[in-house]
N, C-alpha and C positions, 0 to 999 in steps of 0.2 A: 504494500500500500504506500503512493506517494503522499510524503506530509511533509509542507510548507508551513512555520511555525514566524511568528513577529508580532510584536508590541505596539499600542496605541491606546489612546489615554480619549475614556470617556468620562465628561464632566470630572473631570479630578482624579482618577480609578483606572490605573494600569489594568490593562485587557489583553492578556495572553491570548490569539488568534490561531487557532492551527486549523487549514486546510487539510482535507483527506477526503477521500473518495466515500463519500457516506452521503445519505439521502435529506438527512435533518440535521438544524439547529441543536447542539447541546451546550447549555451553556452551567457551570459549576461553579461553588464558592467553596476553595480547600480552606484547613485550617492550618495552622493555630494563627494566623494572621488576614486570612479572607482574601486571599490570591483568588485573582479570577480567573476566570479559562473559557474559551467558548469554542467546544469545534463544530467548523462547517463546512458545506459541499464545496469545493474547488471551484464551482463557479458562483458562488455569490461575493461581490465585492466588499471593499473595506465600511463604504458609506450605507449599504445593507447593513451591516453586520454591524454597526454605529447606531442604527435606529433599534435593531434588535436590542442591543444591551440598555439603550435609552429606556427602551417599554418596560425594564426591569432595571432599574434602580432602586425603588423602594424595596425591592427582595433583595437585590444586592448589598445596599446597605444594613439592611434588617440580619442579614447574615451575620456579616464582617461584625457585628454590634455586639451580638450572641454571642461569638467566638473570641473577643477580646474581652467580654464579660466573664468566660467561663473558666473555672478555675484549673489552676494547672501546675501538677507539683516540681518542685523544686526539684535539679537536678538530685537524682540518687549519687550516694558516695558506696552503699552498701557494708555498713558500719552497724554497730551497734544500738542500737535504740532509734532505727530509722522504723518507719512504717511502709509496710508493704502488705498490697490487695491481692490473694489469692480467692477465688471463684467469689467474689464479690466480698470476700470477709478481709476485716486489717486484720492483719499480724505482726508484732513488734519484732523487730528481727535482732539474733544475737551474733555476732561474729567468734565464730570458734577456731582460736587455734588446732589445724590440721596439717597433718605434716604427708597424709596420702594422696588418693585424686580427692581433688573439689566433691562434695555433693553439698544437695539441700534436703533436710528435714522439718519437715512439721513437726514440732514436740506436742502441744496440744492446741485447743481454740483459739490462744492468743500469741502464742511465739513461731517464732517460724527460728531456724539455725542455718545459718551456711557456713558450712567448714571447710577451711580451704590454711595456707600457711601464713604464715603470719608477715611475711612480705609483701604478699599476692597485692598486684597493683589491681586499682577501682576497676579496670576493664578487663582482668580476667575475673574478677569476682561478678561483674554484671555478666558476662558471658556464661556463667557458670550459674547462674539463675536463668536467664534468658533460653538455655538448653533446657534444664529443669522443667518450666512453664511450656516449651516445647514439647517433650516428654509427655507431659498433662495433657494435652491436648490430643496429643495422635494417639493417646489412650482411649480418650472419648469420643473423638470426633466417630470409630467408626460403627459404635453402636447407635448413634444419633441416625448416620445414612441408613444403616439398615432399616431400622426404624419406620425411616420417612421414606426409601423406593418405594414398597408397594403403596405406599397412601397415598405419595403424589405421580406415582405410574410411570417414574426414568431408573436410570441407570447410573451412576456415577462408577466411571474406570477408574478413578484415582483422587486423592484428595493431598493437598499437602502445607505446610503450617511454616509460614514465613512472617519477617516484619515486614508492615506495609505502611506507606508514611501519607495515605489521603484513605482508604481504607479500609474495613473492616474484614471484605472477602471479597474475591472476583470467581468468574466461572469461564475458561474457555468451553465453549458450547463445541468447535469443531472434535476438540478430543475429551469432553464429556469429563474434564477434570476441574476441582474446584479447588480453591485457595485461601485461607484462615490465617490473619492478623494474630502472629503471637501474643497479641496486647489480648486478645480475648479471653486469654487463661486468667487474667483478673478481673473478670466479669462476670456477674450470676450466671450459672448454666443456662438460665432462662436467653441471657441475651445472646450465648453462644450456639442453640438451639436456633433460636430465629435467623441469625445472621447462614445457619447452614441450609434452614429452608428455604432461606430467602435466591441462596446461589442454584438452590436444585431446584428454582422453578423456574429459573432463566434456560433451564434445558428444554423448558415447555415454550419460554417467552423470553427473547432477548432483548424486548427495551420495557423503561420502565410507563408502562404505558398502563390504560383503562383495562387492559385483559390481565396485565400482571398483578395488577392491585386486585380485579377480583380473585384470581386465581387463589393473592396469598390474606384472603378471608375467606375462600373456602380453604385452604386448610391447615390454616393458623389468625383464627377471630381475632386474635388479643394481640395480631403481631404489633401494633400502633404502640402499645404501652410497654412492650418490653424492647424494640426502637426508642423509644421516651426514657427509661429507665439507663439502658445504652447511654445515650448521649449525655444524659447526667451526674455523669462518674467521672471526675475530675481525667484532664488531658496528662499523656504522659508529658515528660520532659524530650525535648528533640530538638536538635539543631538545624531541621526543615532544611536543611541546601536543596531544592529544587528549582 
């Protein structure tokens, strides 16, 4: 696919422009800072695509407003007495001197332990959770798909659990594989659930359009509140270079 990507500033609001061979308008507000983005068909011009973003300013800005509102923790150092969200729970983390390989333990409802040596720099200690939370996930992730094939009538070939820095899961629909935000291992199961049905019904539906939205109230009613729920859990810390 040819993509043609450049910048231009509507009313005051850098507007990332990418051209590609697609039939519609899409236009996005990422976070932590309300980056915009709009892609569209290779043949609609700049002054097109200047009125489109015009007819949406007040969602643009109502976005960017949310997102710089929203709270967002402080870099982790992964030390002692930090708090860390496992499946929607805090847990006060202890740093234990370990002189084997790195792991992490759950001691009980309120501590979590990462052992690791007592030199260990902040980035293999975050790497050594961030595998961890990895781990958690492709544990559960594929009782969830079983689950949900026969209910919503696809097949998923493969699934796999990465960081993603705009988010939460994507779905290549040509090879029926789907993709999970390691940040969802500190999310209620509930919103890790929805976020997975939400990729196996783009097998059914690839845009998010009037069939996808009913599709995923027939077979997830409540998905609106645990999306709502989602998005109100504090942002991780990220250095967003994109």
């Amino acid at each position: 696919m040819n993509i043609n990507a450049h910048k231009i500033h509507v009313s005051g609001i850098p507007v990332e422009v990418v051209r590609k061979n697609i039939k519609n308008l899409h236009l996005a507000v990422y976070p932590p800072a309300g980056r915009v983005r709009i892609a569209v068909p290779n043949r609609i011009d700049d002054e097109a695509v200047r009125l489109a973003v015009v007819s949406k300013l007040s969602w643009i800005r109502k976005r960017q407003a949310k997102f710089k509102a929203q709270d967002r923790q402080a870099q982790r150092e992964y030390v002692s007495g930090e708090a860390h969200f496992v499946a929607g729970k805090r847990y006060r983390m202890r740093l234990v001197p370990h002189e084997g390989k790195a792991q992490v333990r759950l001691v009980n409802k309120a501590t979590i332990h990462l052992l690791a040596s007592a030199d260990s720099s902040r980035e293999k200690r975050e790497a050594t959770l961030m595998q961890w939370y990895r781990q958690r996930l492709k544990d559960e992730i594929p009782e969830l798909i079983s689950h949900w094939e026969p209910v919503i009538g696809v097949k998923v070939a493969a699934f796999g659990v990465k960081k993603m820095r705009t988010k939460w899961g994507s779905c290549n629909i040509s090879a029926k594989r789907i993709w999970l935000n390691v940040e969802l291992a500190k999310k209620p199961s509930r919103c890790l659930e929805y976020i997975v049905v939400h990729e196996m019904v783009h097998l059914l539906e690839r845009h998010h359009n009037a069939r996808f939205v009913a599709l995923m109230d027939q077979f997830l009613p409540q998905w609106r509140s645990y999306r709502s729920e989602l998005n109100k859990y504090p942002l991780a810390h990220e250095d967003w270079e994109y």
